[in-house]
TIDRENVEX-66896 format. One record per residue: residue in one letter; residue number from 1; x, y, z of N, C-alpha, C in turn. Coordinates in steps of 0.1 Angstrom, whole numbers. Layout:
% TIDRENVEX-66896
 residuo num  n_c1  n_c2  n_c3 ca_c1 ca_c2 ca_c3  c_c1  c_c2  c_c3
       A NUM     X     Y     Z     X     Y     Z     X     Y     Z
...
END
This chain:
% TIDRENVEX-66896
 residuo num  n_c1  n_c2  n_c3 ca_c1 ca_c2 ca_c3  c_c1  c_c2  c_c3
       X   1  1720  1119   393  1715  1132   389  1718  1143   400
       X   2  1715  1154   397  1721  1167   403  1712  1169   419
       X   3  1702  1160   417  1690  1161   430  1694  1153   438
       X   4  1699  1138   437  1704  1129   448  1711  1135   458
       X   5  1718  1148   457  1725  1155   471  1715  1161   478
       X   6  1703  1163   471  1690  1171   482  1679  1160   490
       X   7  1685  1147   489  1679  1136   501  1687  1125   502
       X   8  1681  1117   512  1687  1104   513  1680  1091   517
       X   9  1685  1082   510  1679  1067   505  1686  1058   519
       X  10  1677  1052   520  1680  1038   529  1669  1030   532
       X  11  1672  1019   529  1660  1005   526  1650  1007   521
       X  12  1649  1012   509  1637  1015   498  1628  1028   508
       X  13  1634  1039   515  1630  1045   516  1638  1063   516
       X  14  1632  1070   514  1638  1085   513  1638  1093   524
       X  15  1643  1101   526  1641  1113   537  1647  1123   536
       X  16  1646  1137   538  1650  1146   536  1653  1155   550
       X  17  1663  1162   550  1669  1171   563  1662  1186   561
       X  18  1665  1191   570  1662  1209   568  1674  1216   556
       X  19  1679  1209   561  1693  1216   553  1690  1213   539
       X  20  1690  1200   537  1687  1193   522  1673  1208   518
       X  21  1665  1206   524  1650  1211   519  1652  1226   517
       X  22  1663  1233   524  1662  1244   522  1673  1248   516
       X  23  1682  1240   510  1691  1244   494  1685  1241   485
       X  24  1677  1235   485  1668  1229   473  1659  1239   469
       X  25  1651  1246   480  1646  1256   476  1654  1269   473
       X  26  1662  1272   479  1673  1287   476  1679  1283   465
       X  27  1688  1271   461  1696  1271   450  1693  1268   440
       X  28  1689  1261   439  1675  1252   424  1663  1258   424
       X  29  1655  1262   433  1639  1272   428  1642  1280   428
       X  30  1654  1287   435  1655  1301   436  1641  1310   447
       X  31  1640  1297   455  1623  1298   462  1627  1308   477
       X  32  1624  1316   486  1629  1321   492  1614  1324   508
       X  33  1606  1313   503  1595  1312   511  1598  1310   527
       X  34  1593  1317   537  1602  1314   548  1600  1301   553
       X  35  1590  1293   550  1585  1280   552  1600  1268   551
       X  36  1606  1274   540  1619  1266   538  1634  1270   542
       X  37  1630  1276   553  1645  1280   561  1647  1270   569
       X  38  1659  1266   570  1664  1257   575  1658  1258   594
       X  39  1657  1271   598  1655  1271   607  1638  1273   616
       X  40  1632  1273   602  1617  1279   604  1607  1271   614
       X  41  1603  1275   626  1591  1266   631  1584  1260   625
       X  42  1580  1261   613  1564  1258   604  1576  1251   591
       X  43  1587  1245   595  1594  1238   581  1586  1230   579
       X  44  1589  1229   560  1580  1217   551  1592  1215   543
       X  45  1593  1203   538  1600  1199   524  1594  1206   516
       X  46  1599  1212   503  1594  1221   492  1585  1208   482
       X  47  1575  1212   477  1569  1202   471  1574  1199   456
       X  48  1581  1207   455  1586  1207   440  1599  1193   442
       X  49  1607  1194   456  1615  1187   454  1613  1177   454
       X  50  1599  1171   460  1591  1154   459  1594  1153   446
       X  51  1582  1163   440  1579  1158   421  1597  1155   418
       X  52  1609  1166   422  1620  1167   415  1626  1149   417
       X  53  1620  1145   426  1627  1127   429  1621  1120   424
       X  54  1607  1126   417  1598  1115   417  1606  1112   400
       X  55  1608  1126   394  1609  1125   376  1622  1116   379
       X  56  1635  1119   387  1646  1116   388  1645  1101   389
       X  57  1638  1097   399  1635  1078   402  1625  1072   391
       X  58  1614  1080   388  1610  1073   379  1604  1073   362
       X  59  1615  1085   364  1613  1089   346  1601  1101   345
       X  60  1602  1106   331  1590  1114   328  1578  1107   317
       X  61  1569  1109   322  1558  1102   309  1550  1114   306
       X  62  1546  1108   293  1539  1117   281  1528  1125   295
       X  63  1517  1120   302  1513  1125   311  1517  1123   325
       X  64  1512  1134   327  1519  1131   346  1509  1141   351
       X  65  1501  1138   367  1496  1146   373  1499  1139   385
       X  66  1503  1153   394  1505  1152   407  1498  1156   416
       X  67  1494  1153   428  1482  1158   436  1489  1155   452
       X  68  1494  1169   457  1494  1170   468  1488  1169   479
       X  69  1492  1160   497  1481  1158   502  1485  1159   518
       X  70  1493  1163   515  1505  1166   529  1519  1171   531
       X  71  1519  1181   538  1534  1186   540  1542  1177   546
       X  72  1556  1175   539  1566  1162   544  1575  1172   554
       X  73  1580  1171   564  1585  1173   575  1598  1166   575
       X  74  1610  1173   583  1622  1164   582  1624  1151   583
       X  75  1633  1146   584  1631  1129   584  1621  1118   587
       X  76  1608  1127   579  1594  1117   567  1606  1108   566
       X  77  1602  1094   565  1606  1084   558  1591  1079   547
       X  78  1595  1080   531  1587  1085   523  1591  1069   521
       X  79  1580  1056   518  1587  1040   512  1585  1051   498
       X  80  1594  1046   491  1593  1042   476  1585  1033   468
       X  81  1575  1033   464  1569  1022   457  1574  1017   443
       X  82  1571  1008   442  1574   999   426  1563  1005   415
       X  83  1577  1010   407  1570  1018   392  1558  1008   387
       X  84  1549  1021   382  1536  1015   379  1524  1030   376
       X  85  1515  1029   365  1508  1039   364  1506  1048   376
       X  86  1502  1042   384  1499  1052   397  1511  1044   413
       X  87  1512  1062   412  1524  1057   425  1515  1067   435
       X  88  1519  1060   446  1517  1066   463  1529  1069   466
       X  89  1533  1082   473  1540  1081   483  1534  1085   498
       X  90  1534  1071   502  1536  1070   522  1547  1069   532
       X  91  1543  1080   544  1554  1071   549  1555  1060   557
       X  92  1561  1054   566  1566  1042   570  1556  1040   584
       X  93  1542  1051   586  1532  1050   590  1518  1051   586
       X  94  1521  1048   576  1512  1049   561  1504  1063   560
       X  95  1512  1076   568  1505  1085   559  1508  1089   545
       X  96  1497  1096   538  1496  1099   526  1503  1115   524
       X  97  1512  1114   511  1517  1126   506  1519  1131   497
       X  98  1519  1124   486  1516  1126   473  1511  1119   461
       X  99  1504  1117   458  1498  1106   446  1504  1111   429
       X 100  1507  1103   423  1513  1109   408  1500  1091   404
       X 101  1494  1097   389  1495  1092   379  1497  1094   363
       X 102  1502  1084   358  1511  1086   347  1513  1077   339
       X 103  1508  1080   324  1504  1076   311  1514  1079   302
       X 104  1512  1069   289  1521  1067   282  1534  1067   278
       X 105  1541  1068   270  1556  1064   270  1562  1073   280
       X 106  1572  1067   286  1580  1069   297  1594  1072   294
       X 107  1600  1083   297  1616  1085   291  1622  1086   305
       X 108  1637  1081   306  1649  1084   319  1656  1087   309
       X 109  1654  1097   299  1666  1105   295  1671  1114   306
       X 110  1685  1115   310  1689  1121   320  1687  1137   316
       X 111  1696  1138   309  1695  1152   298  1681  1159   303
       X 112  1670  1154   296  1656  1159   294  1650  1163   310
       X 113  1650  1150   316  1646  1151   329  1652  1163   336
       X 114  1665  1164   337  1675  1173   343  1670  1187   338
       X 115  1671  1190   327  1667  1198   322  1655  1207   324
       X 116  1642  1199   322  1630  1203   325  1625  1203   338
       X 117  1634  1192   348  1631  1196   361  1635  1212   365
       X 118  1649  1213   364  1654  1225   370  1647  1240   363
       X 119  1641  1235   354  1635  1250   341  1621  1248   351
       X 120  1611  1235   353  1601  1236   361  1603  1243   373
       X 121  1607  1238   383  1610  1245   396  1617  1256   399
       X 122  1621  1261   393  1626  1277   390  1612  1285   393
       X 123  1609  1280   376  1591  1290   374  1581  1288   386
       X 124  1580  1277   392  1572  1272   402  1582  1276   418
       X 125  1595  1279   421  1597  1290   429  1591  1303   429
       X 126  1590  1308   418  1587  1323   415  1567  1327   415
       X 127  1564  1318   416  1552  1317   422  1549  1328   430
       X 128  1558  1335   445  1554  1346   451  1571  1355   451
       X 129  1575  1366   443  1557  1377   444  1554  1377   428
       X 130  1567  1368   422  1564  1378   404  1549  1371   396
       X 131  1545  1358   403  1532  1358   396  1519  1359   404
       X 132  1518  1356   422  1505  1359   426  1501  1368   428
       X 133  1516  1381   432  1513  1394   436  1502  1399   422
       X 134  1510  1404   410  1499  1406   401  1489  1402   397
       X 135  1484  1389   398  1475  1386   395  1460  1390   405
       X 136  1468  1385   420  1460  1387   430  1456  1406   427
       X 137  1468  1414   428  1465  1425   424  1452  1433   413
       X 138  1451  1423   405  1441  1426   392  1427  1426   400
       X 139  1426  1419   410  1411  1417   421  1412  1428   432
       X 140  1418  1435   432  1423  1445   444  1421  1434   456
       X 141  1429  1421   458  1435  1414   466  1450  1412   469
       X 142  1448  1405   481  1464  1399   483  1466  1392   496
       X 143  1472  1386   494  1476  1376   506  1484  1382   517
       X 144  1479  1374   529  1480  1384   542  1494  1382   546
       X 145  1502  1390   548  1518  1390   542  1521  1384   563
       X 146  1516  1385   575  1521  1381   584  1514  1365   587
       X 147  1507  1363   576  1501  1345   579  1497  1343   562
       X 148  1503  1339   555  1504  1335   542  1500  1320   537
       X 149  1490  1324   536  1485  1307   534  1482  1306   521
       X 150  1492  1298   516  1494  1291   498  1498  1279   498
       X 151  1487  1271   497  1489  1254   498  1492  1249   479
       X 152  1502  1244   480  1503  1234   467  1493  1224   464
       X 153  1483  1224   456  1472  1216   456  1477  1202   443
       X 154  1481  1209   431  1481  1199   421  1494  1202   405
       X 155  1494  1195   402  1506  1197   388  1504  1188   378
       X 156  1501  1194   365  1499  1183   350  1510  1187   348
       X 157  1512  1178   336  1523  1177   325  1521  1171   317
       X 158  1513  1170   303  1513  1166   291  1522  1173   278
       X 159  1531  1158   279  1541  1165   269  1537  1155   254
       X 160  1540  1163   246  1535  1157   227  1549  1146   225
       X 161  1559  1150   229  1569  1139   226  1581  1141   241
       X 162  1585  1131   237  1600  1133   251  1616  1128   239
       X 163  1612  1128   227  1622  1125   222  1629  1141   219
       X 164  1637  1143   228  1638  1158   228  1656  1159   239
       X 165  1662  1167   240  1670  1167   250  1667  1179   262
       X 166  1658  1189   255  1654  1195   266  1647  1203   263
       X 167  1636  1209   270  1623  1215   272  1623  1231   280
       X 168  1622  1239   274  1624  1254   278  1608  1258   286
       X 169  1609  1265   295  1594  1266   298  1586  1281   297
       X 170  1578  1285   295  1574  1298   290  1558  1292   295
       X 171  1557  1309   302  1542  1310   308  1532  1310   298
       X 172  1521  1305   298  1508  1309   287  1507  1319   298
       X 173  1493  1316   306  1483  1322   308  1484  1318   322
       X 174  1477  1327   331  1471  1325   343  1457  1327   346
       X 175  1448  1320   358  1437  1320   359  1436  1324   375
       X 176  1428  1332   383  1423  1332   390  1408  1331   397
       X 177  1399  1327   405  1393  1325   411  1394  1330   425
       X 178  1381  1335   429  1381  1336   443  1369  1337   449
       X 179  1365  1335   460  1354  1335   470  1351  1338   483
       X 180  1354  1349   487  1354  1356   503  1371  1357   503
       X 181  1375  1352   514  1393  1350   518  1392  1337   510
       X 182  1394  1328   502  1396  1318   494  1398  1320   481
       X 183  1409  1315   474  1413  1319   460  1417  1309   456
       X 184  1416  1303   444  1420  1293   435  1429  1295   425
       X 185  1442  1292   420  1453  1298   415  1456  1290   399
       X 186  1455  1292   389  1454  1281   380  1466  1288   369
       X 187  1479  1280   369  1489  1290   363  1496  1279   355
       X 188  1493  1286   340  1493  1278   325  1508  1278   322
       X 189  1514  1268   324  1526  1271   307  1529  1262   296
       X 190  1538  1259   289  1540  1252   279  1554  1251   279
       X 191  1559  1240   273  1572  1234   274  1580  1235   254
       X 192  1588  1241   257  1594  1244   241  1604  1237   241
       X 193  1609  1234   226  1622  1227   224  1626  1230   208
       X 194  1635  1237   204  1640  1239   195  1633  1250   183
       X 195  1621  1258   196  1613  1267   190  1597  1262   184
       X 196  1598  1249   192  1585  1240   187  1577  1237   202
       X 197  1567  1240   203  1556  1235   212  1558  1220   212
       X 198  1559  1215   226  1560  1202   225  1553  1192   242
       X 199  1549  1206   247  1542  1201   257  1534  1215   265
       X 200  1526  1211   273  1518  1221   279  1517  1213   296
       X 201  1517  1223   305  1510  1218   319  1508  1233   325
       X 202  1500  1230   342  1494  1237   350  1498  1234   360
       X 203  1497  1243   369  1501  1244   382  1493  1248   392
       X 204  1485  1241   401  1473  1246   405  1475  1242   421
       X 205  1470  1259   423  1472  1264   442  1461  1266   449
       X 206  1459  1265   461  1448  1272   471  1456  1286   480
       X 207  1446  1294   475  1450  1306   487  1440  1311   499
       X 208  1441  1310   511  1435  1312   518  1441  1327   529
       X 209  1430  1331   532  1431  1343   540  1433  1349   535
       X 210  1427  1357   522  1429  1369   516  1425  1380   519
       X 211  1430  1391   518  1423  1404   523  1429  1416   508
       X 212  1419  1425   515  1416  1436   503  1430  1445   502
       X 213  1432  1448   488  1445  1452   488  1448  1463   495
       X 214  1463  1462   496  1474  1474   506  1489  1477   497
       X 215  1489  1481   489  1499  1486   482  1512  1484   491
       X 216  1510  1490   503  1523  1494   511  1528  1481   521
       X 217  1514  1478   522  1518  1461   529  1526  1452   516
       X 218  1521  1450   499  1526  1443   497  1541  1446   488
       X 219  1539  1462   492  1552  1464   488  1565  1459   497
       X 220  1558  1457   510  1569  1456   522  1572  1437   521
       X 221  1563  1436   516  1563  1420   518  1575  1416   510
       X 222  1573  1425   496  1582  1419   487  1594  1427   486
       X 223  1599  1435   493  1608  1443   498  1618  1432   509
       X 224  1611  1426   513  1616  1414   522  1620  1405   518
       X 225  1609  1393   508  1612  1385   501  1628  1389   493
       X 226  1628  1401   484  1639  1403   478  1656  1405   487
       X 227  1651  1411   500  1662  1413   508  1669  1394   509
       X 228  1657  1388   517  1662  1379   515  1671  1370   509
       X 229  1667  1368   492  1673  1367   487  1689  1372   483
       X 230  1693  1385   481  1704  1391   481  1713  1385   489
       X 231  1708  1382   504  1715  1381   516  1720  1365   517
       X 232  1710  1359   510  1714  1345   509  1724  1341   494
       X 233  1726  1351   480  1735  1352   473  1749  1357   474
       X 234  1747  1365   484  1760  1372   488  1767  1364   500
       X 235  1763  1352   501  1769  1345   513  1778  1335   504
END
């Protein structure tokens, strides 16, 4: 599959480079967070690219929830566990990083998988600015653009069928919550295929350190973020 070039395997275990972690985010999420620069003090593996190995190695099932529990760091050696309703990924010091469990029929349609990965992690790149900025906006908030704190907390996926070749993704709804500097991020979509509803999930974040909105701060933020981008297209 199209992901095995964004890590690497050796004795039932995975690892991932800066480099891997930050084309994965630029090219496939289109994610431009500076957390995933190849060169960034504070580098993390993108969490989307875990889930994107997890669907790839172990298929997609009717449900799936994922619950994040730790930022993986360059050559994490992640063991692989033996498929089974509920998987751990630890690494080779048994810390904890991500927990998936997962119900009902199971597909490794390549097609599907491929498909709905790359359509998922796209939308789940674009996370900051085209969906927190407005939302946070609606609260006259926003996230503090020189210390940005947006933790990946969790991810469903209940899909109605997988006999399908591929799954288009389209937003419902979003939900916000908040409490002093603390915000809770709850961002709905649904999965389409051939003009038919055929699945629904969420994507659920923590925001911390929020402060009262600045137009001009977060115009500058995302004035950046976009430069960014451009600069990494045009290369």
């Amino acid at each position: 599959m199209f992901i095995d070039q964004y890590y690497s395997e050796q004795d039932g275990t995975i690892s991932f480079t800066r480099e891997q972690g930050s084309e994965f985010a630029k090219r496939v999420a289109d994610d431009f967070n500076p957390l995933h620069d190849a060169d960034a003090k504070r580098f993390c593996i993108p969490g989307d690219l875990l889930f994107s190995v997890v669907l790839s190695r172990y298929g997609l099932s009717r449900h799936m929830e994922f619950t994040f529990s730790g930022m993986v760091l360059e050559g994490v050696e992640l063991v692989l566990p033996e498929p089974g309703p509920e998987l751990s990924l630890d690494d080779t010091e048994g810390r904890h990083y991500l927990s998936i469990n997962r119900s009902g029929q199971n597909s490794m349609r390549e097609s599907l998988i491929q498909n709905l990965t790359r359509n998922y992690v796209e939308f789940s790149g674009h996370t900051f600015p085209h969906i927190l900025v407005p939302l946070l906006e609606e609260q006259g908030l926003m996230i503090n653009p020189a210390r940005p704190m947006v933790f990946y907390q969790s991810m469903i996926i209940d899909m109605e069928t997988l006999d399908v070749d591929s799954a288009e993704l389209e937003i419902d709804h979003n939900e916000l919550t908040t409490d002093g500097k603390r915000g809770d991020a709850r961002l709905m979509f649904k999965f389409i295929s051939g003009g038919e509803l055929i699945g629904r999930g969420e994507k659920n974040m923590v925001l911390g350190g929020l402060r009262e909105y600045d137009r001009t701060a977060v115009e500058a933020a995302v004035d950046e973020f976009n430069q960014r981008r451009m600069a990494y297209t045009a290369n």
